[in-house]
C-alpha positions in Angstrom: 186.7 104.1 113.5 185.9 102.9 109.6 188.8 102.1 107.5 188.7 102.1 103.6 191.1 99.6 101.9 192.6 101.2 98.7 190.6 99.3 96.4 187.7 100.6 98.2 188.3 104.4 98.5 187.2 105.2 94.5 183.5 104.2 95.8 183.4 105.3 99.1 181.5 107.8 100.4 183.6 110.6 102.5 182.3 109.8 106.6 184.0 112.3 109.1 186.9 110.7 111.1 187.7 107.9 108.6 190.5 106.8 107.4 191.0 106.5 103.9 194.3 103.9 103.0 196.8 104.9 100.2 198.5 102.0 98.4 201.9 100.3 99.6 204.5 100.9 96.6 206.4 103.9 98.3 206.8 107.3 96.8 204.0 110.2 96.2 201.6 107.4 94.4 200.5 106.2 97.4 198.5 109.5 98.5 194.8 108.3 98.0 193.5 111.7 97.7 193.6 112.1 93.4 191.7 108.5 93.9 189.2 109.5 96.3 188.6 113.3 95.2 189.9 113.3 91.8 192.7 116.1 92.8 196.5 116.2 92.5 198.8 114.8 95.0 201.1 116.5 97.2 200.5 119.9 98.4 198.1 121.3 101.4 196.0 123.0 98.9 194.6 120.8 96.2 191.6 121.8 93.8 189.9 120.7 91.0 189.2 123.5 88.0 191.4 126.8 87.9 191.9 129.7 90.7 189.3 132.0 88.5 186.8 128.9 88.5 187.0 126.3 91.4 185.1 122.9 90.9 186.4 121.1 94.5 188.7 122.3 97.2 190.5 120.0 99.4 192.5 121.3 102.2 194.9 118.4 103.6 197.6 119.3 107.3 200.4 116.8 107.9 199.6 118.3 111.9 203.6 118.5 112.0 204.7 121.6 111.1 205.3 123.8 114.2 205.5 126.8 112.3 202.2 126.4 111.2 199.8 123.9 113.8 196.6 123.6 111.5 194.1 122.8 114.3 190.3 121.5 114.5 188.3 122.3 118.0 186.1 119.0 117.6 184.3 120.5 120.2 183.3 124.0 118.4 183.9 123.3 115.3 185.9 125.7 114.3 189.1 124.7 111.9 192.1 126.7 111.9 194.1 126.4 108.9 197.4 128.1 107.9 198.1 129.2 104.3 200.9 128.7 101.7 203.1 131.3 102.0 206.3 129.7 104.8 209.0 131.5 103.5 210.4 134.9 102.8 211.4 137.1 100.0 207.9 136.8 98.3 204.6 138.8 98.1 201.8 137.3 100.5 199.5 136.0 98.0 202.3 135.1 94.9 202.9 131.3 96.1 203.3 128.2 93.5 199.9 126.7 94.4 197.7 129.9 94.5 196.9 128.7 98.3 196.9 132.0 99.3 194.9 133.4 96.5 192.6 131.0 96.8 191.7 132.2 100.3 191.7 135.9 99.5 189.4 135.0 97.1 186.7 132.6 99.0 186.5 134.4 102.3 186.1 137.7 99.9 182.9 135.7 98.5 182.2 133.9 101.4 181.2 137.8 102.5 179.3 138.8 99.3 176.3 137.6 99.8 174.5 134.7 97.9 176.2 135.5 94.4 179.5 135.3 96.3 179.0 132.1 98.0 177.7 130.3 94.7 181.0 131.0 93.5 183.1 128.9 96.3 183.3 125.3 95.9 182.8 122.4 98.3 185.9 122.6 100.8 186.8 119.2 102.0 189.6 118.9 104.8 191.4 115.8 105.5 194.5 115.3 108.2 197.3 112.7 107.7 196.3 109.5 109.5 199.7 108.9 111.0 200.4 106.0 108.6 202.2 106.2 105.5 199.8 108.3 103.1 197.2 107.2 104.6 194.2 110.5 105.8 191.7 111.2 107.7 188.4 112.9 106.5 187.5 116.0 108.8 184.2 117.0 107.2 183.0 119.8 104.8 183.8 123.4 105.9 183.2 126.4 104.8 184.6 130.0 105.8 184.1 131.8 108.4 182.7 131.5 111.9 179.6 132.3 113.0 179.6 135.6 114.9 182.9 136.7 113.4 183.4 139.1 110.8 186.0 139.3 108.1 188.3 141.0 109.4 188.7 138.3 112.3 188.2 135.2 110.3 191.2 135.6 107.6 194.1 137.4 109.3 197.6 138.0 107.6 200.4 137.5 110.4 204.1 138.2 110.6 206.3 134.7 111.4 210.3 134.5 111.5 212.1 131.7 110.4 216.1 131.5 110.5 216.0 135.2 110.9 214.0 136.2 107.9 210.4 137.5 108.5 207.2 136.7 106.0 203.4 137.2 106.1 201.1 134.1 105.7 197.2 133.7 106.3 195.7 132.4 109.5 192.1 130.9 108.5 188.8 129.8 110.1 187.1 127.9 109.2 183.4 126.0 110.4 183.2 122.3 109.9 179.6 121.7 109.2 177.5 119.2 110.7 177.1 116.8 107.8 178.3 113.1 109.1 178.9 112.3 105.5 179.6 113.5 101.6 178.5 111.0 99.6 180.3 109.2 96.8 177.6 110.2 94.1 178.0 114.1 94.6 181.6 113.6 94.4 181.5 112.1 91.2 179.3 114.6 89.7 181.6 116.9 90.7 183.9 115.1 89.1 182.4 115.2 86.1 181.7 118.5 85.6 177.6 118.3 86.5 177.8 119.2 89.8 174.6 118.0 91.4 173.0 119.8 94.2 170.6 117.4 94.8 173.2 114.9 96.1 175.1 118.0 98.2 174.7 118.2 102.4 171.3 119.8 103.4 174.1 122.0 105.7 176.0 122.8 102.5 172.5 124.1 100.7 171.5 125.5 103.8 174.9 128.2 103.8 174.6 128.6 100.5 171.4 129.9 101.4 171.6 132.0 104.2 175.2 132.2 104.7 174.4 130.6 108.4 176.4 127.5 108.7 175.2 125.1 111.5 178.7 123.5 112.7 179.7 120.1 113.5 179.8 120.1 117.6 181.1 117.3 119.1 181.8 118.0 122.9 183.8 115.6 125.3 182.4 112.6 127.2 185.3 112.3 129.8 185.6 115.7 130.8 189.0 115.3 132.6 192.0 115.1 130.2 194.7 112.4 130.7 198.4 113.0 131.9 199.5 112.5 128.1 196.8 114.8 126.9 198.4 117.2 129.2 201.9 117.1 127.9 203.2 117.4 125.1 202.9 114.7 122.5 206.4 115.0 120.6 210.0 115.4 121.6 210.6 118.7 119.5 207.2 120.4 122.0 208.9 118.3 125.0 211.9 120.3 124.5 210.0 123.7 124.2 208.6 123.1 127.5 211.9 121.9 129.1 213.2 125.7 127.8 210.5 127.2 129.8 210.2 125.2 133.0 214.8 125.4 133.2 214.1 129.3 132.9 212.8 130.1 135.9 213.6 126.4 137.7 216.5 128.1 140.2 213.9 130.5 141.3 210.3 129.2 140.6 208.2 132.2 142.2 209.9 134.2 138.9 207.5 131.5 136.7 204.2 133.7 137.6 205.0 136.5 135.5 205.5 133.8 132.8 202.1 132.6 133.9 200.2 135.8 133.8 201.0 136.1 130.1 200.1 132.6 129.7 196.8 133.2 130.9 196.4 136.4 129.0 197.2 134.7 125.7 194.6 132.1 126.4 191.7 134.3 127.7 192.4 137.4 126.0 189.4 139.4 127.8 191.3 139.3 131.2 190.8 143.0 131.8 193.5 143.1 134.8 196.2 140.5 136.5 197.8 141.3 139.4 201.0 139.4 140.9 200.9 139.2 144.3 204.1 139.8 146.5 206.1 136.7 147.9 205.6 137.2 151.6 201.7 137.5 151.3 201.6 134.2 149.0 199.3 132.2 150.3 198.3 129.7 147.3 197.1 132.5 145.1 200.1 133.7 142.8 197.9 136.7 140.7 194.6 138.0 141.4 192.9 139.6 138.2 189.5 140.4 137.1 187.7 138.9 133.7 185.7 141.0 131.2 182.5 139.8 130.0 180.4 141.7 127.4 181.3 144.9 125.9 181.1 148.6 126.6 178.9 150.2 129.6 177.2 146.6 129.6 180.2 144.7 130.5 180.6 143.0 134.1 184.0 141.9 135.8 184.5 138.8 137.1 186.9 137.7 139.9 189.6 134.8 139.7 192.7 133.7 141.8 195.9 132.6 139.7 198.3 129.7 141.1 201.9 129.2 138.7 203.1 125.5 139.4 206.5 125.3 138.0 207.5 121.7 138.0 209.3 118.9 136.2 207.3 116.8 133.9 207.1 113.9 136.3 206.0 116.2 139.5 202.3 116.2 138.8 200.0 118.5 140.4 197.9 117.5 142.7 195.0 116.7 145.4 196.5 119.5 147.9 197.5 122.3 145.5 194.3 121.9 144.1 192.5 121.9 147.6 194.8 124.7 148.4 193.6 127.2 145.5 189.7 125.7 145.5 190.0 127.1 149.2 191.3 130.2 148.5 188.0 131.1 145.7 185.3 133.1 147.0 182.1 133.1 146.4 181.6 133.8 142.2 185.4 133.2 141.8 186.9 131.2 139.5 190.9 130.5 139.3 193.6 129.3 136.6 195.6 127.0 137.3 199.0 126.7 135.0 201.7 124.5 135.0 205.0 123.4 133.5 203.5 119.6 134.6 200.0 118.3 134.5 196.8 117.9 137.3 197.0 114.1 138.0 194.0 112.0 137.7 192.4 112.1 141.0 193.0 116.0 141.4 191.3 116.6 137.5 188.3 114.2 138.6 187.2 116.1 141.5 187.2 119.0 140.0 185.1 118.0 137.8 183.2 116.1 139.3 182.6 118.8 141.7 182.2 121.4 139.3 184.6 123.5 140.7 185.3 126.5 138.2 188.8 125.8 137.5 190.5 126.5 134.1 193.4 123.8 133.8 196.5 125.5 132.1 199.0 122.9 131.2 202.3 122.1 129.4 200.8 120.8 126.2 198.8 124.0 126.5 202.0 126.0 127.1 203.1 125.1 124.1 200.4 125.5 122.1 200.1 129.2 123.0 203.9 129.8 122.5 203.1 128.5 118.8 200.1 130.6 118.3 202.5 133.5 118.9 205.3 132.0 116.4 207.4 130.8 119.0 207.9 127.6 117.8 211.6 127.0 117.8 213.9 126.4 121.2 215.8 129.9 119.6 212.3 131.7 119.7 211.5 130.5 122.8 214.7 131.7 124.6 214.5 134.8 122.9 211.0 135.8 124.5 212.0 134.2 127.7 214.8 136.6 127.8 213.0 139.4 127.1 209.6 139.3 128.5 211.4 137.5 132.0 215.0 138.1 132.2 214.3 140.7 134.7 212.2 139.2 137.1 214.7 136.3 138.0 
């Protein structure tokens, strides 16, 4: 991973995943962002010009807000940022920064056609490095995903915090496959002479069509690590705990919670059925999966097992072997859990290619956050309603 000192960062070009260091005096003045991009400090949305007339975007996520988990899938592409608007009492797209205006606005010209995407400026997105001020550039995006319309790519959702509710905007965005933006487009920028001589060939290329050709980057080691697995801080930790205690003097109750795991994660499940205790023979829910649309769809089979443990009990080798046996022929299974697969079990499968989707507690948690719970008192409160009766 490349480093830029602080007395580098005013001539560096921007490469994705390096780190760009802030100075060491303490306070706001060490955010390296006005130096590296020419844009205020503080704030997740920073821009150079005015709301009618962008120059430079730059979208920056501190990763720590649970509220709000800004997220990039390295491996699609695809960057899910939240806006601007985190607390109630105010109109959606009223907030000091203009965030949310300033989305309105470019995913409305993102779907105008050429004209429209002239008007939106070079978006760059950054993440906090995890020291001091320091951040990490995530590459040029622009909106939108490819085979999504508007209507999917900038959604207004409902959130409730300390009882109050409030809209805010749910993003996407496509990181474009440009290793680098250099130092001398920047500046023009800058400057006010934007040259597009300088810009990506990617960024030209949407401007364009409106096709944008994302960054892909998918994984080497195919198996994820216990701490990959679970979650990473003690506030998601305790999230999890809520869950797993729940149903821990009955565990057999956790597949219901399971089901609508699964369901939040692979929204085209097109039916999940639990099946009863004394017939339980390793597979906890048999359901079927939609693929395609319409008269042309097909369903396809899968087996779900629920695995309720603690966060030391690890799944493994035989309850793995135990639902692989269990798949017929053109099945696939889920497999989710209050724990994580240990190493050996996550290896064979895939090394062995078995078709197994791996639901566990950091996932958990990331779908309870997707769906605003994100607080131990949201939590409880869907656990209660959604399970109470199954115990």
């Amino acid at each position: 991973m490349r480093t830029f000192g602080v007395n580098e960062i005013s001539g560096a070009d921007l490469i994705v995943d390096a780190v760009y260091e802030g100075p060491r005096q303490g306070g706001a003045g060490d955010d390296p962002l006005p130096k590296l991009t020419g844009v205020s400090s503080g704030g997740g949305f920073r821009y150079r010009g005015s709301v009618d007339q962008l120059e430079l975007l730059v979208l920056t996520s501190s990763k720590s807000d649970p509220d709000w988990p800004d997220t990039l899938d390295a491996e699609s592409g695809i960057y899910t940022y939240y806006g601007d608007n985190k607390v109630s009492g105010r109109s959606l797209d009223k907030t000091p920064r203009f965030g949310n205006e300033i989305l309105k606005r470019i995913f409305e010209d993102a779907e105008s056609g050429l004209q429209g995407r002239k008007r939106i400026p070079p978006i760059l997105v950054f993440s906090k490095a995890g020291k001091r001020r320091d951040v990490t550039f995530r590459g040029i995006a622009v909106p939108g995903v490819n085979g999504q319309g508007h209507s999917e790519d900038l959604v207004a959702i409902w959130r409730t915090s300390r009882g109050e509710r409030f809209l805010n905007y749910r993003a996407h965005f496509t990181i474009l496959r440009s290793e680098k933006v250099t130092r001398n487009w920047i500046d023009s920028i800058i400057a006010g002479r934007p040259n597009a001589n300088l810009a990506p060939k990617e960024w030209l290329t949407w401007i364009k069509t409106g096709r944008a050709i994302p960054l892909l980057a998918p994984r080497t080691i195919q198996h994820r690590t216990r701490d990959e697995q679970l979650p990473s801080t003690a506030k998601d930790s305790e999230l999890l705990e809520l869950v797993r205690s729940f149903f821990s003097n009955d565990p057999h109750s956790f597949e219901a919670c399971a089901a609508e795991l699964a369901r939040s994660m692979i929204p085209s499940i097109a039916a999940l059925d639990l099946t009863r205790r004394s017939r339980d023979g390793g597979r906890d829910g048999i359901g079927q999966l939609r693929i395609g649309l319409g008269p042309s769809s097909i369903l396809v089979d899968f087996a779900l097992e629920a695995k309720c443990y603690a966060l030391g009990n690890a799944v493994g080798v035989r309850d793995i072997s135990r639902l692989i046996s269990r798949l017929r022929h053109r099945q696939f299974g889920i497999l989710v859990t209050t724990s994580y697969v240990d190493q050996q079990a996550y290896k064979e499968i895939k090394a062995d290619e078995h078709p197994i989707v791996i639901i566990s507690g950091a996932d958990i948690v990331s779908l309870l956050k997707d769906r605003g719970y994100s607080s131990p008192e949201a939590v409880r409160s869907w656990l209660d309603r959604s399970f109470a009766t199954t115990l």
